[in-house]
TIVO-2410 file (N, C-alpha, C; in nm, 3 decimals):
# residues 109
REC num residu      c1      c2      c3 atome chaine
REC   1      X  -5.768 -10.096 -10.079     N      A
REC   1      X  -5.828 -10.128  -9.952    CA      A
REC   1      X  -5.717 -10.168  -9.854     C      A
REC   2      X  -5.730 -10.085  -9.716     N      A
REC   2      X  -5.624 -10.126  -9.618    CA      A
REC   2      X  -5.668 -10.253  -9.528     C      A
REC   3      X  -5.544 -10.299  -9.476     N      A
REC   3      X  -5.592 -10.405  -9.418    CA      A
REC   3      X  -5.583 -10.321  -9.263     C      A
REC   4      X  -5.725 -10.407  -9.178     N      A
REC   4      X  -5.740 -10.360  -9.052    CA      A
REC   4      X  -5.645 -10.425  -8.944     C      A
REC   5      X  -5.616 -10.372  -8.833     N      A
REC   5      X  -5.549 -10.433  -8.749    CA      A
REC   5      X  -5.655 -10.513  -8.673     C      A
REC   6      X  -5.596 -10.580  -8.623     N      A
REC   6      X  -5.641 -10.691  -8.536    CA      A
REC   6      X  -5.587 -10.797  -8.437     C      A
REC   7      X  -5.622 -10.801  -8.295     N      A
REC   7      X  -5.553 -10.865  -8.186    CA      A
REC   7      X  -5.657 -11.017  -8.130     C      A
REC   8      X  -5.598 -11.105  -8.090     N      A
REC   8      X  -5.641 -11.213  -8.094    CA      A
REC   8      X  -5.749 -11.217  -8.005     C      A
REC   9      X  -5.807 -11.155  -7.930     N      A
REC   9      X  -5.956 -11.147  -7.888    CA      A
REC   9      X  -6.009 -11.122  -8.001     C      A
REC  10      X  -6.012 -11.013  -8.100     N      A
REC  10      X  -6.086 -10.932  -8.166    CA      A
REC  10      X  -6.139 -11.053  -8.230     C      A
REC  11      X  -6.032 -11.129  -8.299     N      A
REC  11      X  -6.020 -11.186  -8.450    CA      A
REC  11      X  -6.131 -11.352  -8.365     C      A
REC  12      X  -6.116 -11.359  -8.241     N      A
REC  12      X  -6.218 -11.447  -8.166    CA      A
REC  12      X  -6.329 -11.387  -8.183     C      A
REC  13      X  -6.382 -11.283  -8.172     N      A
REC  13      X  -6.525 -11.214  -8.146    CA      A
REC  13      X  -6.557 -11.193  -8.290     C      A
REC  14      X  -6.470 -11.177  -8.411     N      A
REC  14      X  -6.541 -11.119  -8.502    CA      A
REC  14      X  -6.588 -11.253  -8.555     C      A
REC  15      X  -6.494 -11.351  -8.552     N      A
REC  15      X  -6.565 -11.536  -8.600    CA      A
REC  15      X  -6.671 -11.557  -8.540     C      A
REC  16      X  -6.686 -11.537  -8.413     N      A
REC  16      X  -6.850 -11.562  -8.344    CA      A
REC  16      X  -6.935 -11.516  -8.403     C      A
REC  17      X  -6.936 -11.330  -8.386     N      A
REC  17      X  -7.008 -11.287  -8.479    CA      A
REC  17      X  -7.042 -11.320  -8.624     C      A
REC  18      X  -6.964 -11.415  -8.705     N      A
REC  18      X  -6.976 -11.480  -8.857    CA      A
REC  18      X  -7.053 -11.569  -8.809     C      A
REC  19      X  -7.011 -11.627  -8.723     N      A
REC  19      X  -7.139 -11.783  -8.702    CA      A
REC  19      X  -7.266 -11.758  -8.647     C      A
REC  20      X  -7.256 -11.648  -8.571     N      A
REC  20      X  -7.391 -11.623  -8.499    CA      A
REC  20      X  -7.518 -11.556  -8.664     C      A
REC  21      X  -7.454 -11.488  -8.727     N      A
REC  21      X  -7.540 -11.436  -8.847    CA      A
REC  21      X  -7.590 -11.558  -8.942     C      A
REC  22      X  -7.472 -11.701  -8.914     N      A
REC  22      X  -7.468 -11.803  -9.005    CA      A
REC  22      X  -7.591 -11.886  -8.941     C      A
REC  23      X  -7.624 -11.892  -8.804     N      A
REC  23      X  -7.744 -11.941  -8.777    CA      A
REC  23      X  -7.674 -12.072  -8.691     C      A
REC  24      X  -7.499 -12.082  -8.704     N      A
REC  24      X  -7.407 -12.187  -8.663    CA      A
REC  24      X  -7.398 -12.195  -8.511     C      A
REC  25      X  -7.417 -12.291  -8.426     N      A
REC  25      X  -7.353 -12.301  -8.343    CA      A
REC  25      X  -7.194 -12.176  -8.291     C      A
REC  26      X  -7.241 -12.110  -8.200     N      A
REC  26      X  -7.110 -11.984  -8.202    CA      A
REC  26      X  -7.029 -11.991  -8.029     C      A
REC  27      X  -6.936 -12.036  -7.995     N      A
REC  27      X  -6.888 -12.006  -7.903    CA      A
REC  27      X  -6.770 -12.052  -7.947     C      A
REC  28      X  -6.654 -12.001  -7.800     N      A
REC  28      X  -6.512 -12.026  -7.796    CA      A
REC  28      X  -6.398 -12.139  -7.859     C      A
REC  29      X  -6.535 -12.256  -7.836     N      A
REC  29      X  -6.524 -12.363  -7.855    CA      A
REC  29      X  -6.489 -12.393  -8.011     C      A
REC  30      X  -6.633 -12.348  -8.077     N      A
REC  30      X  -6.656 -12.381  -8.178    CA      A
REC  30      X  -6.562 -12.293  -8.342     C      A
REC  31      X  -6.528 -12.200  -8.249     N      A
REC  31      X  -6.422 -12.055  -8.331    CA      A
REC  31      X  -6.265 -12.135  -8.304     C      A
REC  32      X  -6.211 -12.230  -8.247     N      A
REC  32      X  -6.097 -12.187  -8.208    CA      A
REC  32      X  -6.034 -12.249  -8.285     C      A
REC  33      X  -6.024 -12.360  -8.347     N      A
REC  33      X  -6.003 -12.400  -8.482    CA      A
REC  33      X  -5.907 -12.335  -8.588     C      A
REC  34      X  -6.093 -12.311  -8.636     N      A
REC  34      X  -6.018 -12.172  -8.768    CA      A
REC  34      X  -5.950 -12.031  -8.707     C      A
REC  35      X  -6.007 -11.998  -8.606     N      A
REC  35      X  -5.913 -11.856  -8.539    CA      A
REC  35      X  -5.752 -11.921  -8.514     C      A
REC  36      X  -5.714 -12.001  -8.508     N      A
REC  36      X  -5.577 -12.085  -8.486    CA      A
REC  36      X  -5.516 -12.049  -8.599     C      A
REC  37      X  -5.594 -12.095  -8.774     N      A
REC  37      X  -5.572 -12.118  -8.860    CA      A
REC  37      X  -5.506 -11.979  -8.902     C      A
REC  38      X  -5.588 -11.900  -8.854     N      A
REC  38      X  -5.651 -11.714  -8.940    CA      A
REC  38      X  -5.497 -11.653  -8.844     C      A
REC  39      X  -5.511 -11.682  -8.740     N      A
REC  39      X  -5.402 -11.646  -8.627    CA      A
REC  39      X  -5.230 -11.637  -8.682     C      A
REC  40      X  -5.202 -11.792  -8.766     N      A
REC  40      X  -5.060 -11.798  -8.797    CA      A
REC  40      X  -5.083 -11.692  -8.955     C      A
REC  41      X  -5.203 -11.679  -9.028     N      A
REC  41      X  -5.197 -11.620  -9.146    CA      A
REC  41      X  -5.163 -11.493  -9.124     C      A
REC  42      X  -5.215 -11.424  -9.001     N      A
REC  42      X  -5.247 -11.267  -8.989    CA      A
REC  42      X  -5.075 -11.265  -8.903     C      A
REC  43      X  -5.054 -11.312  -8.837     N      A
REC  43      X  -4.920 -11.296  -8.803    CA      A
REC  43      X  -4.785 -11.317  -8.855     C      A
REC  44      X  -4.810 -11.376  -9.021     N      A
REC  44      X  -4.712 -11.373  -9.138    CA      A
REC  44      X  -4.778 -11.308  -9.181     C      A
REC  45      X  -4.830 -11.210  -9.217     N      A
REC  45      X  -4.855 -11.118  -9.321    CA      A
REC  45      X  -4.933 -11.162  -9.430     C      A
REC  46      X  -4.985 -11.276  -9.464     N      A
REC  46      X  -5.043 -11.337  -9.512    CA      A
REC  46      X  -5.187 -11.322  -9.544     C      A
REC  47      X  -5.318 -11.273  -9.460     N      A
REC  47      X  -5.407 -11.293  -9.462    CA      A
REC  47      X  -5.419 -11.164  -9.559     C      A
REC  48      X  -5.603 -11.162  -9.627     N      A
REC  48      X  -5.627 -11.039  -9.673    CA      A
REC  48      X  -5.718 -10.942  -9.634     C      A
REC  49      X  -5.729 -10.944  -9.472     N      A
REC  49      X  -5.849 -10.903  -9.442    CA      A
REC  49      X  -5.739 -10.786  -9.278     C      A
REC  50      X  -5.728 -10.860  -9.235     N      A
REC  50      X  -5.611 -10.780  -9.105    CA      A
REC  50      X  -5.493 -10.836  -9.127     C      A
REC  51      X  -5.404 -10.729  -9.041     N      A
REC  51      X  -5.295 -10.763  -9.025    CA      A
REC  51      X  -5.287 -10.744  -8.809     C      A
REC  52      X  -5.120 -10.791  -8.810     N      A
REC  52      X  -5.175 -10.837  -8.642    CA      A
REC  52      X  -5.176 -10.696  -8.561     C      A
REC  53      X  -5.267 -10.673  -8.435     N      A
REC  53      X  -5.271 -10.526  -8.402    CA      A
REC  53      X  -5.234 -10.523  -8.250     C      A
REC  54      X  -5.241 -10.427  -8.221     N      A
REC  54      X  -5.223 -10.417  -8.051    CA      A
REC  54      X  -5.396 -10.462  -7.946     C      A
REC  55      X  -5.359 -10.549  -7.816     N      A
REC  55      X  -5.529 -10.520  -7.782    CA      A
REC  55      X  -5.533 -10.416  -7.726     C      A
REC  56      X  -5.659 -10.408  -7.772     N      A
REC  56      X  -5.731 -10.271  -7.682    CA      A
REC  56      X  -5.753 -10.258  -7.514     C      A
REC  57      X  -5.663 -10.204  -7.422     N      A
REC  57      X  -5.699 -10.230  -7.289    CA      A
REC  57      X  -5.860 -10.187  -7.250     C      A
REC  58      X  -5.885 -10.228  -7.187     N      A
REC  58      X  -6.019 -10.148  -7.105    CA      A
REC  58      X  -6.006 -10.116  -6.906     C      A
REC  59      X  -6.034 -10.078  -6.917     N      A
REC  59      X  -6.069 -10.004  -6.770    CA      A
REC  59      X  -6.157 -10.096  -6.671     C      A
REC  60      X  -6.126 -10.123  -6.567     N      A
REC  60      X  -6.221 -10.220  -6.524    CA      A
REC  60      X  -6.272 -10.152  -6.394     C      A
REC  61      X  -6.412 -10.192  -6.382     N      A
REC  61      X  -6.477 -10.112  -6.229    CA      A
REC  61      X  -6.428 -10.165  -6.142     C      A
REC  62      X  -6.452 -10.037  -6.056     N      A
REC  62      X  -6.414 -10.042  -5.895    CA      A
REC  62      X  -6.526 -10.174  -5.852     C      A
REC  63      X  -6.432 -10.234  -5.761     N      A
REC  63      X  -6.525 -10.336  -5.694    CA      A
REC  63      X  -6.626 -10.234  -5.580     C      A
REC  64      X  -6.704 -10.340  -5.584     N      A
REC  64      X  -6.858 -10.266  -5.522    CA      A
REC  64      X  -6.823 -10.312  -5.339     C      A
REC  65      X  -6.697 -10.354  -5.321     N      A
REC  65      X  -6.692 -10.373  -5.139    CA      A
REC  65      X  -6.664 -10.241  -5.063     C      A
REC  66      X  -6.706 -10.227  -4.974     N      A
REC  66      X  -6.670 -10.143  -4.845    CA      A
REC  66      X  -6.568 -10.141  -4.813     C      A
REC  67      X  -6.498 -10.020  -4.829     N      A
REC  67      X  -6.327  -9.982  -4.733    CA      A
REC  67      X  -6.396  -9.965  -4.571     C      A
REC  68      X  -6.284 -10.030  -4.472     N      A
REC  68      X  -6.298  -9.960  -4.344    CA      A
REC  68      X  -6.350  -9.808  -4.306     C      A
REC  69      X  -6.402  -9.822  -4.224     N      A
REC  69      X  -6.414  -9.724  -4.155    CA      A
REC  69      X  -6.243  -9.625  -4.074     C      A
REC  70      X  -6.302  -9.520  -4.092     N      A
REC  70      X  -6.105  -9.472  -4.013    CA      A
REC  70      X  -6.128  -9.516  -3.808     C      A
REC  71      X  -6.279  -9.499  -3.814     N      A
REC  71      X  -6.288  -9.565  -3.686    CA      A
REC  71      X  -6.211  -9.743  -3.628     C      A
REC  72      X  -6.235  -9.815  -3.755     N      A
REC  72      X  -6.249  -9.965  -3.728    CA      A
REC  72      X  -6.137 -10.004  -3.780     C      A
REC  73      X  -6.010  -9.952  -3.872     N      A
REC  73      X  -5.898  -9.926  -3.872    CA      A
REC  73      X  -5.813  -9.916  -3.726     C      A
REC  74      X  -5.862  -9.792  -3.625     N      A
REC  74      X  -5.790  -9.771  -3.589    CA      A
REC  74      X  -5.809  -9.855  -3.469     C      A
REC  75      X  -5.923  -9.910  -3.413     N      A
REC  75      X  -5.932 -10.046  -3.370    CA      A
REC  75      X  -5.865 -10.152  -3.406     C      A
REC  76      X  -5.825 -10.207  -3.524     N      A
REC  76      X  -5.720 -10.268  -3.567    CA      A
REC  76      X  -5.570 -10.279  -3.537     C      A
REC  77      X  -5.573 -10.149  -3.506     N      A
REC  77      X  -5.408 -10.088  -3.511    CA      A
REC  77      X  -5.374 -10.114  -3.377     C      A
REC  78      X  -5.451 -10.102  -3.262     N      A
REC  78      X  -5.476 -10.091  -3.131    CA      A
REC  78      X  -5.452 -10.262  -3.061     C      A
REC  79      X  -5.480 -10.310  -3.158     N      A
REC  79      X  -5.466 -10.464  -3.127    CA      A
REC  79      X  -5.342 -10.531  -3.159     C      A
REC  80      X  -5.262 -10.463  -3.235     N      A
REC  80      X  -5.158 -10.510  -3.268    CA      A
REC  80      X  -5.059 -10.399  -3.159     C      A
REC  81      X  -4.966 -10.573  -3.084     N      A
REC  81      X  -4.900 -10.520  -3.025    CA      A
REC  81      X  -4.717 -10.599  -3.009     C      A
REC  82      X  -4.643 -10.534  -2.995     N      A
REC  82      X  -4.540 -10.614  -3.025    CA      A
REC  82      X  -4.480 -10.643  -2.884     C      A
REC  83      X  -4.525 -10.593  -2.772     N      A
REC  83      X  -4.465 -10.670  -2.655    CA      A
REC  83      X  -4.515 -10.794  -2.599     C      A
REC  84      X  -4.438 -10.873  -2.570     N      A
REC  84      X  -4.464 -11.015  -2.549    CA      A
REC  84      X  -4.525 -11.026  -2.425     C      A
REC  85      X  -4.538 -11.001  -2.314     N      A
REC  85      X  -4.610 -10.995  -2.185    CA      A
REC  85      X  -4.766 -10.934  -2.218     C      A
REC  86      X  -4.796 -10.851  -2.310     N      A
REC  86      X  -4.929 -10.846  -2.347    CA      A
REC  86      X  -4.970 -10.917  -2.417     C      A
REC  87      X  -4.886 -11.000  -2.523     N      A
REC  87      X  -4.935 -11.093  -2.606    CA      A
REC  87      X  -4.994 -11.212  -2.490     C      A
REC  88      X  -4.929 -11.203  -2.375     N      A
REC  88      X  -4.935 -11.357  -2.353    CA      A
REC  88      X  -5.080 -11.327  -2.254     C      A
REC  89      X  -5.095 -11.213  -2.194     N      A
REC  89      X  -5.210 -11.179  -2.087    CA      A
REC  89      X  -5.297 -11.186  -2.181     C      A
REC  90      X  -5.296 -11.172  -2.302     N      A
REC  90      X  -5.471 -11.176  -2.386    CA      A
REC  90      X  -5.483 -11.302  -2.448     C      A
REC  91      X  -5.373 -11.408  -2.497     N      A
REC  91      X  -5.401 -11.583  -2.482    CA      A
REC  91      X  -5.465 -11.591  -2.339     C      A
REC  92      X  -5.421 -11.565  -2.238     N      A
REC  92      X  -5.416 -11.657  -2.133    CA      A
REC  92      X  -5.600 -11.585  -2.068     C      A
REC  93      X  -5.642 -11.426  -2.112     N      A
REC  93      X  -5.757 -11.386  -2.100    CA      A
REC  93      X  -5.824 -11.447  -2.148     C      A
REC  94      X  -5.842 -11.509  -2.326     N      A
REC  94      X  -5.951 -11.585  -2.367    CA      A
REC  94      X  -5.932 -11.755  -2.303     C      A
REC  95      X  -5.833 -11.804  -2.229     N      A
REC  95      X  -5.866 -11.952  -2.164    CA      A
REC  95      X  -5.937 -11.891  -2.046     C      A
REC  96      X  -5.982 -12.063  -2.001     N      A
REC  96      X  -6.085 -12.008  -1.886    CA      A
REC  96      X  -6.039 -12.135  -1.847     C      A
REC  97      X  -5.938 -12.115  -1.721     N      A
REC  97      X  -5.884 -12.160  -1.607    CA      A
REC  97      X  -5.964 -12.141  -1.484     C      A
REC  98      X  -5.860 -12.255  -1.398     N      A
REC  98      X  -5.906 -12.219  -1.259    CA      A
REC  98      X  -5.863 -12.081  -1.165     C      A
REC  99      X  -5.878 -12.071  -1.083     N      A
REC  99      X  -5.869 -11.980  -0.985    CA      A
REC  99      X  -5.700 -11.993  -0.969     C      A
REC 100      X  -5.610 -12.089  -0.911     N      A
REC 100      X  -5.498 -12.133  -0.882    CA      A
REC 100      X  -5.431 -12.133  -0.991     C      A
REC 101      X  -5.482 -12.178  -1.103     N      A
REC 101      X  -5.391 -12.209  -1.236    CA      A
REC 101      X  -5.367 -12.051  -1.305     C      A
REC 102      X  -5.467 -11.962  -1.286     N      A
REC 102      X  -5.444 -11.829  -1.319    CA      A
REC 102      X  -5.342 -11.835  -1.244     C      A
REC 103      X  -5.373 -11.779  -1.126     N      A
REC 103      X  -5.213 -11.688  -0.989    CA      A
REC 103      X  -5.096 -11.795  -1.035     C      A
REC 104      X  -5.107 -11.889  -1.083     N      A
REC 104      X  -4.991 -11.954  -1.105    CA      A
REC 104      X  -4.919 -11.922  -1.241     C      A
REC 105      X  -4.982 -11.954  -1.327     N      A
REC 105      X  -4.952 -11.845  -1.457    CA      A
REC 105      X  -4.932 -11.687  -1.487     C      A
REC 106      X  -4.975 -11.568  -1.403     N      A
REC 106      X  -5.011 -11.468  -1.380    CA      A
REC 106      X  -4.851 -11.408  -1.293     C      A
REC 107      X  -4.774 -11.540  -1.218     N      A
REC 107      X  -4.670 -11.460  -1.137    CA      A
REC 107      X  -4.566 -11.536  -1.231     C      A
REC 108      X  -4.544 -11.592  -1.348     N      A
REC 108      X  -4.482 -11.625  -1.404    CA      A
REC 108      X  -4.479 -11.528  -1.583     C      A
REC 109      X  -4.592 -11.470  -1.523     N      A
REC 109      X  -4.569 -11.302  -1.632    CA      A
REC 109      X  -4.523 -11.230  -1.599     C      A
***
């Protein structure tokens, strides 16, 4: 009989699964113990059941959000601007000054 490989999630899930059939109390909590124990055995060569293995990657889904629009992108792009005299006319557009304090600010752009 060969021994199976096995990576330290696995050797977590297959102890749950022992306690869950045992009728035992089964979570992370309650496995981590003896999986500690099983952990230094299987990684000296020691144990008789696995030896240590590679994990298995998995694939994970696409998140379920919305990419931009190429419209609302390019609205984006449009807003970014690197000359400083426009930077300062669209601060000084969202204050709401007086009449005088504009033309006074306005000839100093």
């Amino acid at each position: 009989m060969s021994k199976k490989e096995i990576s330290w999630l696995g050797l977590i899930k297959v102890l749950i699964a022992e306690k869950k059939k045992a009728g035992e109390p089964a979570g992370v909590k309650d496995v981590m113990g003896v999986a500690k124990k099983e952990w230094v055995e299987i990684k000296a060569g020691k144990h008789d059941k696995y030896i240590k293995g590679k994990q298995v990657f998995t694939r994970r889904k696409k998140s379920k959000s919305k990419s931009k629009s190429k419209t609302a992108k390019k609205r984006c792009d449009d807003d970014v601007v690197d000359d400083p005299t426009t930077i300062m006319t669209n601060i000084v557009d969202k204050c709401k000054l007086c009449k005088k304090c504009m033309k006074e600010i306005n000839k100093h752009i």
